[in-house]
C-alpha positions as protocol buffer text, in pm:
chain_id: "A"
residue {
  index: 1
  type: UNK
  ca { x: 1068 y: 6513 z: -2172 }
}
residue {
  index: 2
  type: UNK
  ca { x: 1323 y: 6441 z: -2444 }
}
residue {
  index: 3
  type: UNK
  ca { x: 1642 y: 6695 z: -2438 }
}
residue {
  index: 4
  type: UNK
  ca { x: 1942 y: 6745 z: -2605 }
}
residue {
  index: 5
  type: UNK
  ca { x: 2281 y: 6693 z: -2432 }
}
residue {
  index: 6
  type: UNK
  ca { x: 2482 y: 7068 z: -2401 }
}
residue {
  index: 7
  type: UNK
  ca { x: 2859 y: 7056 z: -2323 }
}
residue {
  index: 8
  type: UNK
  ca { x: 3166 y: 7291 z: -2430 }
}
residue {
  index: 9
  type: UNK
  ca { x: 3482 y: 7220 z: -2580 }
}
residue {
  index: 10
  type: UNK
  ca { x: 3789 y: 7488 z: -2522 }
}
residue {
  index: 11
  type: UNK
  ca { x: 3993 y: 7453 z: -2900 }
}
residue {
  index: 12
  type: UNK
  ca { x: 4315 y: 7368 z: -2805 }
}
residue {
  index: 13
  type: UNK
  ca { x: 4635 y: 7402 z: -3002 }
}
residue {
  index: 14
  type: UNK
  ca { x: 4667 y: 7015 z: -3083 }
}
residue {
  index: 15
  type: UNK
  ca { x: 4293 y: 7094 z: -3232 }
}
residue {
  index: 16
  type: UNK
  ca { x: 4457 y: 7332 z: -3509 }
}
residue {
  index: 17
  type: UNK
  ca { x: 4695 y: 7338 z: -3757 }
}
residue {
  index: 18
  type: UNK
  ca { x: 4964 y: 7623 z: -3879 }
}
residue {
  index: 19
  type: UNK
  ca { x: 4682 y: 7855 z: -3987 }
}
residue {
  index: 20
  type: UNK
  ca { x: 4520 y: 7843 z: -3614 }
}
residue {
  index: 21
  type: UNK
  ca { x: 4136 y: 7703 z: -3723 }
}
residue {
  index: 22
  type: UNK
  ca { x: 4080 y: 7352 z: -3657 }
}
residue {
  index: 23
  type: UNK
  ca { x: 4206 y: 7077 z: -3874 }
}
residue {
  index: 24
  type: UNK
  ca { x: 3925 y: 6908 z: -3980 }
}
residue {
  index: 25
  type: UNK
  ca { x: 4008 y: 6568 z: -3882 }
}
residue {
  index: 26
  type: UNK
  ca { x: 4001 y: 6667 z: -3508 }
}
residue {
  index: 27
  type: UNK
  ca { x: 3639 y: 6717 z: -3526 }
}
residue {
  index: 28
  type: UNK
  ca { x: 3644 y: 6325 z: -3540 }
}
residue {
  index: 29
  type: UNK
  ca { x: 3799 y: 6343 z: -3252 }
}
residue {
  index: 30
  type: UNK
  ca { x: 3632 y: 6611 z: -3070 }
}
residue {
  index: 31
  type: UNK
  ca { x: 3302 y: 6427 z: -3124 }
}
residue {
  index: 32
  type: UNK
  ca { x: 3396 y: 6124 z: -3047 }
}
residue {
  index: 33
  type: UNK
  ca { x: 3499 y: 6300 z: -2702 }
}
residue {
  index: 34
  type: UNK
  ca { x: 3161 y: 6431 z: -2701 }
}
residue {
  index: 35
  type: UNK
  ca { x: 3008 y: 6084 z: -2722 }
}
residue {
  index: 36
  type: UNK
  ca { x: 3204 y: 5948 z: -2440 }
}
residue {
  index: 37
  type: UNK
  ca { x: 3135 y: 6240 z: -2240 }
}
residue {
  index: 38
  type: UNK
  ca { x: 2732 y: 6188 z: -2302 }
}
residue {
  index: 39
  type: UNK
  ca { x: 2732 y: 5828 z: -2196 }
}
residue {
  index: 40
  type: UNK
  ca { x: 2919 y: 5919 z: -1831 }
}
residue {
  index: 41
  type: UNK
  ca { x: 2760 y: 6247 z: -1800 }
}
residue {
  index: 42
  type: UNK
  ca { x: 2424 y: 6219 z: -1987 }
}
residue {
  index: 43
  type: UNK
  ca { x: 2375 y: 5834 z: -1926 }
}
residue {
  index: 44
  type: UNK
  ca { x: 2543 y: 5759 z: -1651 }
}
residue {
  index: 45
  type: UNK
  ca { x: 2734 y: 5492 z: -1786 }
}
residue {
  index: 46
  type: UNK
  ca { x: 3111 y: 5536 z: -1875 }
}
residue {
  index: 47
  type: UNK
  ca { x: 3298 y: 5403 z: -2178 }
}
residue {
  index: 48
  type: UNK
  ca { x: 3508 y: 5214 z: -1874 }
}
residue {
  index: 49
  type: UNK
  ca { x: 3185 y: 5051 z: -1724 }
}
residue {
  index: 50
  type: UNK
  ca { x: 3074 y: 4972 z: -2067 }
}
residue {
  index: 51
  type: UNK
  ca { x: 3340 y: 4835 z: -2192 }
}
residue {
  index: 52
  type: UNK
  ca { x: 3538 y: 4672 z: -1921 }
}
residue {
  index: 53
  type: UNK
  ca { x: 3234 y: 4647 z: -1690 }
}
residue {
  index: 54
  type: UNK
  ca { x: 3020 y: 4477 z: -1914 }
}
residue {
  index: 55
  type: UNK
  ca { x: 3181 y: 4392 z: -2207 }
}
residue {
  index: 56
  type: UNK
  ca { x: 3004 y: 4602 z: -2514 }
}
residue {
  index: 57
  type: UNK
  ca { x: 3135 y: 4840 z: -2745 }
}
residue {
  index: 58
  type: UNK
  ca { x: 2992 y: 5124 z: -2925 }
}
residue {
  index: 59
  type: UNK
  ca { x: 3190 y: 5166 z: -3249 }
}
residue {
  index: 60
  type: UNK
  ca { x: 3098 y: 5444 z: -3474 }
}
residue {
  index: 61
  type: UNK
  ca { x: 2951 y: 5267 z: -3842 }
}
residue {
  index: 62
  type: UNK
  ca { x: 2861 y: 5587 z: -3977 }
}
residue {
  index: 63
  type: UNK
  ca { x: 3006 y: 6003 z: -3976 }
}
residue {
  index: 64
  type: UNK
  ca { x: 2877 y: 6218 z: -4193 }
}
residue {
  index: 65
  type: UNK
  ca { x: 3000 y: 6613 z: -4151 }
}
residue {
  index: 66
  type: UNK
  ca { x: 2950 y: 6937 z: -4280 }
}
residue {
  index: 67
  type: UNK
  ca { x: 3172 y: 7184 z: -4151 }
}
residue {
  index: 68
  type: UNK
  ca { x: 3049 y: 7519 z: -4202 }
}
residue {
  index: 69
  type: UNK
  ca { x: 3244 y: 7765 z: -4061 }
}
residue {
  index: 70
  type: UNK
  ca { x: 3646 y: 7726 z: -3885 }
}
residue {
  index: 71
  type: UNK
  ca { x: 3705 y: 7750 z: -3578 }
}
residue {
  index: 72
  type: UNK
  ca { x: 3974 y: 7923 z: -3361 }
}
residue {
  index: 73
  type: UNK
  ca { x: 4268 y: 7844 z: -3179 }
}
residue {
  index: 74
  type: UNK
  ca { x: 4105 y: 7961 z: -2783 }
}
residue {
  index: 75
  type: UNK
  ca { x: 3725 y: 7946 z: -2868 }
}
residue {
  index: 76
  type: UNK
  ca { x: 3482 y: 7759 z: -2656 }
}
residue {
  index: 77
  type: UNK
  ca { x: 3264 y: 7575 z: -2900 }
}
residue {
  index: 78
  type: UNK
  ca { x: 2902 y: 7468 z: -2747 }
}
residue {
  index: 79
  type: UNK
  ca { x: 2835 y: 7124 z: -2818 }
}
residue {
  index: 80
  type: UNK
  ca { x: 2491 y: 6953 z: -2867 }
}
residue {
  index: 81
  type: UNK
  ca { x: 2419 y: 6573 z: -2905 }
}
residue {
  index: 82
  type: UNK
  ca { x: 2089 y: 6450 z: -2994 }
}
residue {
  index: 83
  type: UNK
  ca { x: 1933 y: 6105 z: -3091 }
}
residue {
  index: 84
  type: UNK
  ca { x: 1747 y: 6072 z: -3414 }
}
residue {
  index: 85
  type: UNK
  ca { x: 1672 y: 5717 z: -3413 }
}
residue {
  index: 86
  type: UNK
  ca { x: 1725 y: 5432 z: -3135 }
}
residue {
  index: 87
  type: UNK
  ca { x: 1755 y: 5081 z: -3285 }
}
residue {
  index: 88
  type: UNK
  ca { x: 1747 y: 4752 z: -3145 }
}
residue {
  index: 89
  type: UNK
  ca { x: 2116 y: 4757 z: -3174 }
}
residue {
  index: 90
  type: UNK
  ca { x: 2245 y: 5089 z: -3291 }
}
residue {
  index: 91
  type: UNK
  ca { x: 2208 y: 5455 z: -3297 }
}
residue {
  index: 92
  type: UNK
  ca { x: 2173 y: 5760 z: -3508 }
}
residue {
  index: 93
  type: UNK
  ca { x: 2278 y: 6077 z: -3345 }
}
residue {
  index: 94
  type: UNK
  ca { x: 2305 y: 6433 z: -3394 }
}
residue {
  index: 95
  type: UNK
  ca { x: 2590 y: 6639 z: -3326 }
}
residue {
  index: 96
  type: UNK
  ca { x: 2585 y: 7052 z: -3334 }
}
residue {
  index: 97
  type: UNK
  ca { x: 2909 y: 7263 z: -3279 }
}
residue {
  index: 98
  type: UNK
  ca { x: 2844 y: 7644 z: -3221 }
}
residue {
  index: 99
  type: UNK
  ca { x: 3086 y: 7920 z: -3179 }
}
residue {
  index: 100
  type: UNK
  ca { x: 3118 y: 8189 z: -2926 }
}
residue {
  index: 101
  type: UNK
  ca { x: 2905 y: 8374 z: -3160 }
}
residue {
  index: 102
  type: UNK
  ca { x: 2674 y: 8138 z: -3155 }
}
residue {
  index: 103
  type: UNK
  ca { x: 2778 y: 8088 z: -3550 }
}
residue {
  index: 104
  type: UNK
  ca { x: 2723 y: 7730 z: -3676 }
}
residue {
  index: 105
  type: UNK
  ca { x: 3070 y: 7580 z: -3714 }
}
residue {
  index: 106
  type: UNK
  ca { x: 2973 y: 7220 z: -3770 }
}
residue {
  index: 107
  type: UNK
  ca { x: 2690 y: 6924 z: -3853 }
}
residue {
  index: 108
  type: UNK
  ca { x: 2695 y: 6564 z: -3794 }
}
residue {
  index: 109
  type: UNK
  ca { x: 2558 y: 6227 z: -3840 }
}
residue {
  index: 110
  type: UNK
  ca { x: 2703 y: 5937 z: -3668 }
}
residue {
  index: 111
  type: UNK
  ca { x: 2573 y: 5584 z: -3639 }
}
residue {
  index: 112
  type: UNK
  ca { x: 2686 y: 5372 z: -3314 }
}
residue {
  index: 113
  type: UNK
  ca { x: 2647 y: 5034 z: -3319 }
}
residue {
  index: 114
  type: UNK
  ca { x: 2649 y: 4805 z: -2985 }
}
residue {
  index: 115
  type: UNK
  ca { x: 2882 y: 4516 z: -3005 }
}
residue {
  index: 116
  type: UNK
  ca { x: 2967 y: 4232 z: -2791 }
}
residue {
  index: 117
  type: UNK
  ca { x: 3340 y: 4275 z: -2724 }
}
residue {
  index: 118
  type: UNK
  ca { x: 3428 y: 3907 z: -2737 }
}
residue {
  index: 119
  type: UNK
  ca { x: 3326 y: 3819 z: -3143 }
}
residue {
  index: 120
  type: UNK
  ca { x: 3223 y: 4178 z: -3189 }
}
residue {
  index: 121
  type: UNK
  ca { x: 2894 y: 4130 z: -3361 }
}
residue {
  index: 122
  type: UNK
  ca { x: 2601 y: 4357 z: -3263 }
}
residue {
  index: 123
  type: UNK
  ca { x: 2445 y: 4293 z: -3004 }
}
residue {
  index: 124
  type: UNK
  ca { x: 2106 y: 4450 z: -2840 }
}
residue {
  index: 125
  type: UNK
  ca { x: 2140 y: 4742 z: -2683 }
}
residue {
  index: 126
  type: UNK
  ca { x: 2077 y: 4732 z: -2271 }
}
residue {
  index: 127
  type: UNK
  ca { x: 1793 y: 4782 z: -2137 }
}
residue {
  index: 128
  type: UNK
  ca { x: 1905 y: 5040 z: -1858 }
}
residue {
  index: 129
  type: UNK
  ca { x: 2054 y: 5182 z: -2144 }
}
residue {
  index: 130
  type: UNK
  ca { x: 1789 y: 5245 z: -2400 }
}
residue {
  index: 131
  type: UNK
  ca { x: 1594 y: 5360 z: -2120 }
}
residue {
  index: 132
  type: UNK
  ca { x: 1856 y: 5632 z: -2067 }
}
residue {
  index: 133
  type: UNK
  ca { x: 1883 y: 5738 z: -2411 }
}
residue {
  index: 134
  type: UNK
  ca { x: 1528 y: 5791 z: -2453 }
}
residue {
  index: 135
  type: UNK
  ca { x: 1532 y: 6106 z: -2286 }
}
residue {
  index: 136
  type: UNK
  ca { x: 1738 y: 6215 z: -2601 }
}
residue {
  index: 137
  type: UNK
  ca { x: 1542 y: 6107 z: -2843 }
}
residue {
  index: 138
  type: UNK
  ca { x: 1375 y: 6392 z: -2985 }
}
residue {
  index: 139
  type: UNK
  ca { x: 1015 y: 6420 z: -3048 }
}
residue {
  index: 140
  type: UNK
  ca { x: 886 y: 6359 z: -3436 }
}
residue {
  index: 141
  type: UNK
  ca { x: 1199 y: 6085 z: -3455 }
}
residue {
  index: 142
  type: UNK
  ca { x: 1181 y: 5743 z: -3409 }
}
C-alpha cells in the first residue's frame, strides 16, 4: 500500500535569520535533507551507496515552493515526502512541512532526475529502486 514518508526537523538557529523565522532559502536546504534522508531511511539506499556505490546522481531539475506560514527558531516541523509521478528517469515529489500546531508552513514540488555520474546525462532509474519508490507513489498519480 502506497504511503507517504513522515520525518521531523528541529529549526535550528543556522535555519533563521535576525528576526528568528526561517530564512527562506534554508527550506532548500531542509528539503533537500529530507530527500537524502528518504532514500537511506525510506529506500534503503543512501546518497553514499548511490553515488559512490554505484555511480548515479539525483540532481534536483525542478523546486517549486509556497511558503505559507514562518517558522520558529526551536519548533519541530513534521515533514512529509510523497511521489506524484515516477518516470523512466526522473521524479516528481511532494514535500509538506507542518508546525507544532499542525499549521501548514510550507508546499513543494521538486523534480529529481537520475544521472550517470561519469557524462551526467539521465540515465534510467534502477530497478531495485523504482521498486522501492513505488510504495510512495500515491494512488490516483502516475
Amino acid at each position: 500500500m502506497a504511503r507517504a514518508y513522515d520525518s521531523q526537523v528541529r529549526i535550528r538557529f543556522r535555519h533563521c535569520d535576525p528576526a528568528g523565522i526561517v530564512f527562506y532559502p534554508r527550506y532548500v536546504e531542509i528539503i533537500n535533507d529530507l530527500v537524502e534522508e528518504w532514500f537511506e531511511r525510506g529506500l534503503g539506499l543512501s546518497f553514499h551507496a548511490l553515488h559512490v556505490g554505484r555511480g548515479i546522481a539525483t540532481p534536483t531539475a525542478s523546486l517549486q515552493c509556497e511558503f505559507r506560514a514562518p517558522s520558529r527558531w526551536q519548533e519541530t516541523l513534521r515533514q512529509t515526502l510523497w511521489l506524484q509521478r515516477l518516470g523512466r528517469t526522473s521524479l516528481q515529489a511532494a514535500v509538506r512541512f507542518e508546525g507544532p500546531d499542525g499549521q501548514l508552513r510550507l508546499e513543494a514540488a521538486l523534480a529529481l532526475v537520475t544521472v550517470d555520474m561519469r557524462d551526467l546525462r539521465p540515465t534510467p532509474l534502477p530497478e531495485d529502486l523504482r521498486a522501492s519508490m513505488q510504495a510512495f507513489l500515491l494512488p490516483g498519480q502516475d
